[in-house]
C-alpha positions in Angstrom: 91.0 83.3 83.5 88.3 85.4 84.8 88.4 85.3 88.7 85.3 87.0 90.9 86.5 87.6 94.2 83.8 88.1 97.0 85.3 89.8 100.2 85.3 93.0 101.7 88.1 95.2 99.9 90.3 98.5 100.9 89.3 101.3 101.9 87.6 98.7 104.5 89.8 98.4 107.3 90.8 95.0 108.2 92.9 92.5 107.7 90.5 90.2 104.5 90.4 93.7 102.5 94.1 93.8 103.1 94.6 90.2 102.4 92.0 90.6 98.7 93.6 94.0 97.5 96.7 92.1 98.0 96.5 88.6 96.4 94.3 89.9 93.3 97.3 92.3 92.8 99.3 88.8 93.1 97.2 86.8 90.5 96.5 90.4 87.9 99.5 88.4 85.8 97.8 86.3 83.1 94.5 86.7 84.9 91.4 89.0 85.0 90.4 89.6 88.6 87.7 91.2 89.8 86.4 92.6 92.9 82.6 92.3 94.6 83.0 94.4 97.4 81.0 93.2 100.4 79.5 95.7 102.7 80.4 98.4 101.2 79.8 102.6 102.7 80.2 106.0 101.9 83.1 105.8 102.6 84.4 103.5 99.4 86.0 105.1 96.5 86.1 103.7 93.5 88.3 101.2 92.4 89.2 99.7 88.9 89.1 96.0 90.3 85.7 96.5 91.8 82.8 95.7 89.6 80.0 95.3 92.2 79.3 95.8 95.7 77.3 93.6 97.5 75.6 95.8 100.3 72.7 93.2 101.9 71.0 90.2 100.6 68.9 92.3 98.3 71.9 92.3 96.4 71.6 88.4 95.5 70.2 88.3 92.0 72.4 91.2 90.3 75.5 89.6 92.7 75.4 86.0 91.0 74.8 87.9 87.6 77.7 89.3 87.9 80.0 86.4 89.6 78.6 83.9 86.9 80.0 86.1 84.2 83.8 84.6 85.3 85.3 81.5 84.9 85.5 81.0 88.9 85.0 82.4 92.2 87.5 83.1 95.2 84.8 83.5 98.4 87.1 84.8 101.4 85.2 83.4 104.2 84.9 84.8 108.2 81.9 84.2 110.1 81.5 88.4 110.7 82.0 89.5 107.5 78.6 88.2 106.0 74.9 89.3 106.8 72.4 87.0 108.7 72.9 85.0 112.1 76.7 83.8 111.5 76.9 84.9 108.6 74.7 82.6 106.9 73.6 85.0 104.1 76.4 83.6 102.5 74.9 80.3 101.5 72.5 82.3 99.9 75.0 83.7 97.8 77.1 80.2 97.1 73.5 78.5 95.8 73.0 81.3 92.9 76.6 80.9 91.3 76.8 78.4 88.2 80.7 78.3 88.6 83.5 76.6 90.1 84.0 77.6 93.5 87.1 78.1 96.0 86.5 79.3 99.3 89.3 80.6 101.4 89.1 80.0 105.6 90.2 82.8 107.6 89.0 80.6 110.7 88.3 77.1 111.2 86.3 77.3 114.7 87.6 74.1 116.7 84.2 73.9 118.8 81.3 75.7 116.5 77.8 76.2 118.0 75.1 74.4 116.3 74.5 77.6 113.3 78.2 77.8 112.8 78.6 74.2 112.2 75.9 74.4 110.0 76.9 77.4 108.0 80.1 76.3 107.7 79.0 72.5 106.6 76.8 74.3 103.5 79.9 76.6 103.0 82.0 73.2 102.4 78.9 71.6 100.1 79.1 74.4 97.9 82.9 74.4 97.8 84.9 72.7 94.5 87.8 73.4 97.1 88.5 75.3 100.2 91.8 76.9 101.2 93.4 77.3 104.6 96.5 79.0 105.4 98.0 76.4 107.9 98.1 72.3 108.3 96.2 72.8 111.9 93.2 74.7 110.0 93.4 71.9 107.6 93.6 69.1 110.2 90.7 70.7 112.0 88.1 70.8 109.6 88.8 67.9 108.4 88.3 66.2 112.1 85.1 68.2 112.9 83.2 68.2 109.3 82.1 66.3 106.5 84.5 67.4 104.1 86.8 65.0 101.8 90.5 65.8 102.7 91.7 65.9 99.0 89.4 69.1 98.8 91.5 71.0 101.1 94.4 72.7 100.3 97.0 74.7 102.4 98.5 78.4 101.0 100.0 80.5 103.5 99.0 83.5 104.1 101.0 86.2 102.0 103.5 88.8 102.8 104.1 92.0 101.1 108.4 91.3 101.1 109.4 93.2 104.1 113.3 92.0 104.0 115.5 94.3 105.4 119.3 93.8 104.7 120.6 96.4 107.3 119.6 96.0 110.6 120.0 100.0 112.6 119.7 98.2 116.0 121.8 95.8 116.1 124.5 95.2 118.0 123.9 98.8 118.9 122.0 101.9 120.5 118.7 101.3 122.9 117.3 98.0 122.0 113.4 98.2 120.6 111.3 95.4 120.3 108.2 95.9 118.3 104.1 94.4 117.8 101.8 95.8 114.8 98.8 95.5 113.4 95.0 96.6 114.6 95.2 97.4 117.8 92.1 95.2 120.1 91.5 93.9 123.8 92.9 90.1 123.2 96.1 91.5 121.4 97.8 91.1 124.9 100.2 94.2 124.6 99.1 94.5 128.3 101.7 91.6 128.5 104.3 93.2 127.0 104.3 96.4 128.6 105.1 94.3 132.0 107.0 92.2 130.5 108.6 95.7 129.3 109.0 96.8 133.3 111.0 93.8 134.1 113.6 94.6 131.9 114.1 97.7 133.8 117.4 96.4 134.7 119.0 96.2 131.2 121.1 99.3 130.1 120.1 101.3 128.0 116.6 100.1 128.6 114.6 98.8 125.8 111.7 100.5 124.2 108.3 98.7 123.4 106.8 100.6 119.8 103.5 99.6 119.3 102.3 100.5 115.5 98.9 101.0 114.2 95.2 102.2 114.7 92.5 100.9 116.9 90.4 98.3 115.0 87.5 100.7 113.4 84.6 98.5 114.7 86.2 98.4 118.7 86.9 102.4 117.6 83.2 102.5 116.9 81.5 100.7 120.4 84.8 101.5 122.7 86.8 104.4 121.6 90.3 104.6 122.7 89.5 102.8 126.1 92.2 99.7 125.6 94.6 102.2 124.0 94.1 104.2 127.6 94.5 101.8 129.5 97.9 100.1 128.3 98.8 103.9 128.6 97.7 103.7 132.3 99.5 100.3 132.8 103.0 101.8 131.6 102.4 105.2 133.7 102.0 102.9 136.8 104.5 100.1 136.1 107.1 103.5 135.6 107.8 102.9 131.9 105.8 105.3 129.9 108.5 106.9 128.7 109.7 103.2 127.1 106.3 102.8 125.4 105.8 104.5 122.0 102.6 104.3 119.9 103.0 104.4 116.4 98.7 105.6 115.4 98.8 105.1 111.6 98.4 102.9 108.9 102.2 101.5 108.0 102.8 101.3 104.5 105.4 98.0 103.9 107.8 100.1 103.1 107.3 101.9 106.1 106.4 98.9 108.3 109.9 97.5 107.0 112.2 100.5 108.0 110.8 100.3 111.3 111.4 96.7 111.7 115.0 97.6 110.5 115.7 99.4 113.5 113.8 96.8 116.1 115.8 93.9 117.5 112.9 91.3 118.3 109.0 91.2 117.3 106.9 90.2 119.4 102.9 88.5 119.0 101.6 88.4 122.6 98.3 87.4 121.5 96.1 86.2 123.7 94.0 83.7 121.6 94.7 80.2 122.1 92.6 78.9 119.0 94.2 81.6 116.5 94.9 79.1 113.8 95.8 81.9 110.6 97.7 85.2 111.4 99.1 87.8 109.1 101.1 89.6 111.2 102.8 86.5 111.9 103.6 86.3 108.6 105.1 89.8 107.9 107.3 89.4 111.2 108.6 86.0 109.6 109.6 87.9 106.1 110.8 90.8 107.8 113.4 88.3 109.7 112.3 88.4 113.3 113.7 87.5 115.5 109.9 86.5 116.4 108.6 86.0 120.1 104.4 84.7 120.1 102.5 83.0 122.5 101.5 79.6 121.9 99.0 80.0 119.4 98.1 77.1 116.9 99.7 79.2 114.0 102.8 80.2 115.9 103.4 76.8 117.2 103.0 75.5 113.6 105.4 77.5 112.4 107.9 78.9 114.8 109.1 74.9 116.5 111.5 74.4 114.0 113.4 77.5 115.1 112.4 80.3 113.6 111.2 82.4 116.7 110.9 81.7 120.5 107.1 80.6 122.3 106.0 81.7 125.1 103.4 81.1 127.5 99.9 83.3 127.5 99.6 86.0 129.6 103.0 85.6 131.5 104.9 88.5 131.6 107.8 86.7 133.2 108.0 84.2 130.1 107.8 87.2 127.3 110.8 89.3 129.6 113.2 86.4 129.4 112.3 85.8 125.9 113.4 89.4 125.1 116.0 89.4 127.0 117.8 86.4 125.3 116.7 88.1 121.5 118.3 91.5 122.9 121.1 90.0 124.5 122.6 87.4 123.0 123.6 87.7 119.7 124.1 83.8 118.3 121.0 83.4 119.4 119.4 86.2 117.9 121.0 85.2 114.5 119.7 81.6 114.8 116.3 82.8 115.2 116.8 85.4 112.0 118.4 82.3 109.6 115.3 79.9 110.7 112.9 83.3 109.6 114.6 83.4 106.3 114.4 80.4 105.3 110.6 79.7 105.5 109.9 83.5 103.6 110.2 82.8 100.2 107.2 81.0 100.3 105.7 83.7 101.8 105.5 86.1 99.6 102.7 87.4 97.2 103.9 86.5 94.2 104.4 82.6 95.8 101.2 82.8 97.5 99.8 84.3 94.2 101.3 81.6 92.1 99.5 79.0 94.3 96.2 79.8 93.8 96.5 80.3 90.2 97.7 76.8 90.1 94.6 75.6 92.1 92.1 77.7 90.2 93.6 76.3 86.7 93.5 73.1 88.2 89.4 73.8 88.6 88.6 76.0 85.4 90.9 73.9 82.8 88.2 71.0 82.3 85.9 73.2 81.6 88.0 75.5 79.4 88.8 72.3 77.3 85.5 71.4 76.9 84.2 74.3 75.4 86.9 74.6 72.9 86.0 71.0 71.9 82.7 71.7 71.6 83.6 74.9 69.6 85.1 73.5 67.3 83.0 70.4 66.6 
């Protein structure tokens, strides 16, 4: 099959490129996939798997040229990444494609304004199916739009496979617990760097590495100002010298060998509403143990035993949390088991598979009919 895929796409920095460049890598087998690159800069290089870049809405006419040319498009959807007032140019786009249509949600906003309900109601119209990567994002859009539930499906989110079969900390040397990913205000690492001070009492005390780079757009409008001030908050709270910032862009195989020296991950996110998260994900496959505030997404998939909730913003909460993955080891390799059991589904290749099996589900009729009328 020929698959267009609209979303912004590496060297972009954030998590849809990430998430595009990776599941067109997973569905390359047995497909053609191909890349229109939203918003792109001078910064893109070229890439095989891009065919177009979609800069503005000038870009319309040539766009659905070159999207109706496949046998389907895959439209990764959020609300920022698409021009006009919440993103609405993307209606445009959806009314000048002639093909089957799957839209993936990144976010399902529980209480839209007015324009957001409405862009996301036209998104849904012009939708053969839509895609979200949890049962809450599905339950959600189905309770606050027009949409028939048989059109939504459920794929998790994927995961490069970040399995590890020797842990280096365990039972052994300074614990480490570990967050990732682009670093914003709203990530609450504030929280964990007190939660870090009340452990001042374990020995050796633990270490709290932080890995990756400022998100480029709050790098752009704020600088380093959050990354300054966690760095004051440690210096005060006396445990600078436990906090280690990790400023790069982990490869998986890097990202994995420093989870296989961490003894807990920890998500102390300050969202409430966060109903899809990646990093989530990745700390699942990599075997936690996983520690999250009680976000939709971590509730959804961490009750059953695979990682411990906590509350938001409570220091106190996170510290005994760590302390119990640190400390006790049944526990600890409880949590791991529940992890690695849910991974395999996971993965890219699974998560891959999926939507292949959705898209054929979409693109066969049609398929069929033109070889029947081929051959008549």
């Amino acid at each position: 099959m020929k698959i267009a895929m609209l979303s912004t796409f590496p060297p972009t920095q954030c998590g849809i490129a990430t998430f595009s460049q990776s599941l067109a890598s997973a569905m390359s087998q047995g497909n053609d996939v191909n890349i229109i690159r939203l918003n792109p800069d001078e910064f893109s290089k070229f890439n095989s798997s891009v065919v177009h870049e979609h800069a503005s809405i000038g870009d319309l006419i040539l766009t659905g040229h070159v999207m109706n040319a496949h046998d389907v498009a895959i439209i990764q959807h959020e609300f920022g990444i698409y021009g006009g007032r919440d993103g609405e140019d993307l209606l445009q786009i959806l009314g000048a494609l002639r093909i089957p249509v799957v839209t993936v949600l990144h976010t399902v906003i529980n209480a839209p304004t007015l324009n957001q309900r409405r862009v996301m109601q036209g998104i849904i119209n012009s939708s053969n199916l839509l895609v979200t990567m949890t049962e809450i994002a599905r339950r959600n859009l189905i309770r606050n739009y027009d949409v028939k539930p048989e059109r939504v499906r459920v794929i998790p989110h994927g995961s490069p496979d970040l399995r590890t079969p020797l842990r280096l900390n365990a039972g052994h040397g300074n614990p480490r617990f570990l967050t990732w990913g682009l670093i914003s205000e709203g990530k609450g690492i504030e929280w964990g760097i007190e939660a870090l001070a009340l452990l001042k009492d374990l020995d050796p005390m633990p270490e709290y590495v932080v890995a990756g780079r400022t998100h480029p757009k709050v790098l752009e409008r704020d600088g380093e100002a959050y990354r300054n001030s966690l760095i004051r908050r440690a210096a005060n709270l006396g445990v600078l010298e436990q906090l280690t910032f990790v400023d790069s862009y982990l490869t998986p195989e890097q990202l994995a060998a420093l989870v296989s020296t961490s003894n807990a991950i920890l998500l102390p996110y300050d969202s409430r509403e966060q109903v899809t998260s990646g990093v989530l994900v990745e700390a699942l496959v990599a075997g936690g143990p996983v520690i999250a505030t009680r976000f939709p997404h971590a509730v959804e998939v961490l009750t059953g035993g695979a990682g411990l909730l906590v509350n938001h913003e409570d220091p106190e909460d996170i510290a005994a949390a760590l302390r119990i993955a640190m400390t006790n080891q049944r526990v600890s390799e409880s949590l791991k088991t529940g992890a690695s059991e849910m991974c395999q589904s996971y993965l890219w290749d699974s998560v891959g598979d999926a939507y292949s099996e959705i898209i054929e589900e979409l693109v066969k009729p049609k398929i069929l009919l033109q070889t029947v009328l081929a051959s008549a």
